[in-house]
TIVEXNU-950417 format. One record per residue (C-alpha): x, y, z. Coordinates in pm, whole numbers, plus 32768, in hexadecimal, padded with zeros to 4 digits. Example, Ala and Ser with C-alpha at 12.3 -4.5 7.8 and 13.67 -1.06 7.14 Angstrom:
BEGIN
84CE7E3E830C
85577F9682CA
END
This chain:
BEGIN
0843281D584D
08A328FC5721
09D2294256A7
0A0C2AAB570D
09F02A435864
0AE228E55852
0BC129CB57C5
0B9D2AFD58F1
0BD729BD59DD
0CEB29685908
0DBA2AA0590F
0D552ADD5AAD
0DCC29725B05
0F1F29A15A13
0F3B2B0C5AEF
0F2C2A215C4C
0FFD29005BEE
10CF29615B27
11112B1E5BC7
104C2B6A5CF1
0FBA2A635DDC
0F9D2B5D5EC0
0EA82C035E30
0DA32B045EA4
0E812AA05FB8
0EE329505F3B
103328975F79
110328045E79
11F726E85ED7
134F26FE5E9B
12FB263B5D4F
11E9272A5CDD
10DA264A5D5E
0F9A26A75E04
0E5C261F5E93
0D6925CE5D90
0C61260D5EB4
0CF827455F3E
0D2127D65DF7
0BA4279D5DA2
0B3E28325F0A
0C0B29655F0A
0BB629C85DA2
0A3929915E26
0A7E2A515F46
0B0B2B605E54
09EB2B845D9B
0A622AAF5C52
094C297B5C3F
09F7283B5BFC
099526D45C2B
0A7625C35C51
09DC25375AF3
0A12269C5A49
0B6F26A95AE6
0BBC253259E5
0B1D25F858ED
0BE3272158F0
0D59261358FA
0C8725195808
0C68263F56CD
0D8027375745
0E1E272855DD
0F7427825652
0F5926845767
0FD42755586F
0F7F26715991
0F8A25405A30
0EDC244D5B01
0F7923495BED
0F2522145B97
0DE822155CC5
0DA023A25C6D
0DAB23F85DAF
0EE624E05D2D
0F0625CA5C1D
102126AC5B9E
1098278F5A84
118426A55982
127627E65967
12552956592F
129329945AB1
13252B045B26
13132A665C8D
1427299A5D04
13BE27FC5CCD
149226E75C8E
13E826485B75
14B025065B8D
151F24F95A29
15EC23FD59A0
16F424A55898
16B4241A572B
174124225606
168F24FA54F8
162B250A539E
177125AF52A2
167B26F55272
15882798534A
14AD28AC5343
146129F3541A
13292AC653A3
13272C5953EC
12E62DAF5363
135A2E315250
13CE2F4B5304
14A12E85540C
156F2DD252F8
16942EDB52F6
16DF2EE15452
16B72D3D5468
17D52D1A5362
189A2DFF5430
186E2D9355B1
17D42C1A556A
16BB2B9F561D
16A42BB75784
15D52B22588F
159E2C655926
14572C725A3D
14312AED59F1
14E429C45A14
155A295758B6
153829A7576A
142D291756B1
144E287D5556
136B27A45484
13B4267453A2
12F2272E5294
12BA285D51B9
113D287851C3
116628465365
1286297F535A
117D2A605283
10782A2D5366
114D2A8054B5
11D72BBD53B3
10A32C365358
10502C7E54C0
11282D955498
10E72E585376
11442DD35227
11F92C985223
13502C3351C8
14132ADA51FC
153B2AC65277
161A29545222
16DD28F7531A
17F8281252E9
17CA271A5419
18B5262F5376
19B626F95398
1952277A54E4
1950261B557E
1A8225DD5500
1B41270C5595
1AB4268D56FF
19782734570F
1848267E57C5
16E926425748
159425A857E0
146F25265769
134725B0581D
120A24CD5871
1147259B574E
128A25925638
12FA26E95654
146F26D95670
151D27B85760
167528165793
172529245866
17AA29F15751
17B12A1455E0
19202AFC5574
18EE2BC2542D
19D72AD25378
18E5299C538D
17D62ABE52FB
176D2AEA5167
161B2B98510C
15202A97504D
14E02B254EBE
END
């Protein structure tokens, strides 16, 4: 299989586990977790061609890592990134001093004013590392980094997680943790 089409797989998989099982009329559990066997039979029966074996492929060389197996495969789910209500069962951790949120360069004035909020999903996602926070922000135009002081964060009480593919998520980021990267 070539790229282009892991990739469509990809994205239409992240769009059922992770937004809209109900577009192929899976269920989720209340963990996020669905049948590895009904996933691959409903996307059939909706006209996207996937095989068990091209199903590992797509989790095997996802570079962001977005989903999991249970330890059988006969589950998969989305690691985070959900807009539908899952209980993830994440254990709170305690992260690095800085972290990192990649956006547009165009959001950056409003950020430093309201923070960064959750919004449609159910945390905020930051990464561990610069060239991880360009990538997300150059989905969005051109990039800028924003530093967050997670030290300081954790400190005043606020919780973090780990996520299964080490994106770190939390349910708020207030303008005062906030500086622009130079």
């Amino acid at each position: 299989m070539n790229e282009k089409e892991v990739t469509r797989l990809s994205k239409f998989i992240s769009l059922v586990l992770r937004h809209k099982p109900e577009t192929i009329g899976l269920e989720l559990d209340e963990n996020g977790w669905a049948d590895t066997a009904a996933l691959i039979d409903k996307m059939n029966s909706n006209g996207m061609r996937i095989t068990p074996q091209l199903l590992e492929q797509v989790v095997a060389t996802n570079t962001k890592k977005r989903f999991s197996f249970n330890a059988g495969k006969t589950q998969i789910r989305a690691n985070q990134g959900h807009s539908v209500d899952i209980d993830l069962q994440l254990t709170p951790a305690q992260p690095p001093s800085v972290l990192y949120h990649g956006t547009s360069e165009t959001s950056v004035t409003a950020i430093l004013e309201t923070g960064l909020e959750k919004r449609s999903r159910q945390h905020v996602h930051l990464s561990s590392d610069i060239v991880t926070a360009t990538t997300v922000g150059s989905r969005h135009g051109k990039p800028a980094i924003l530093i967050v002081d997670a030290a300081g964060m954790y400190k005043d009480g606020f919780t973090f997680y780990l996520s299964d593919n080490d994106v770190w998520l939390t349910d708020e980021v207030p303008a005062k943790y906030l500086s622009v990267l130079k």
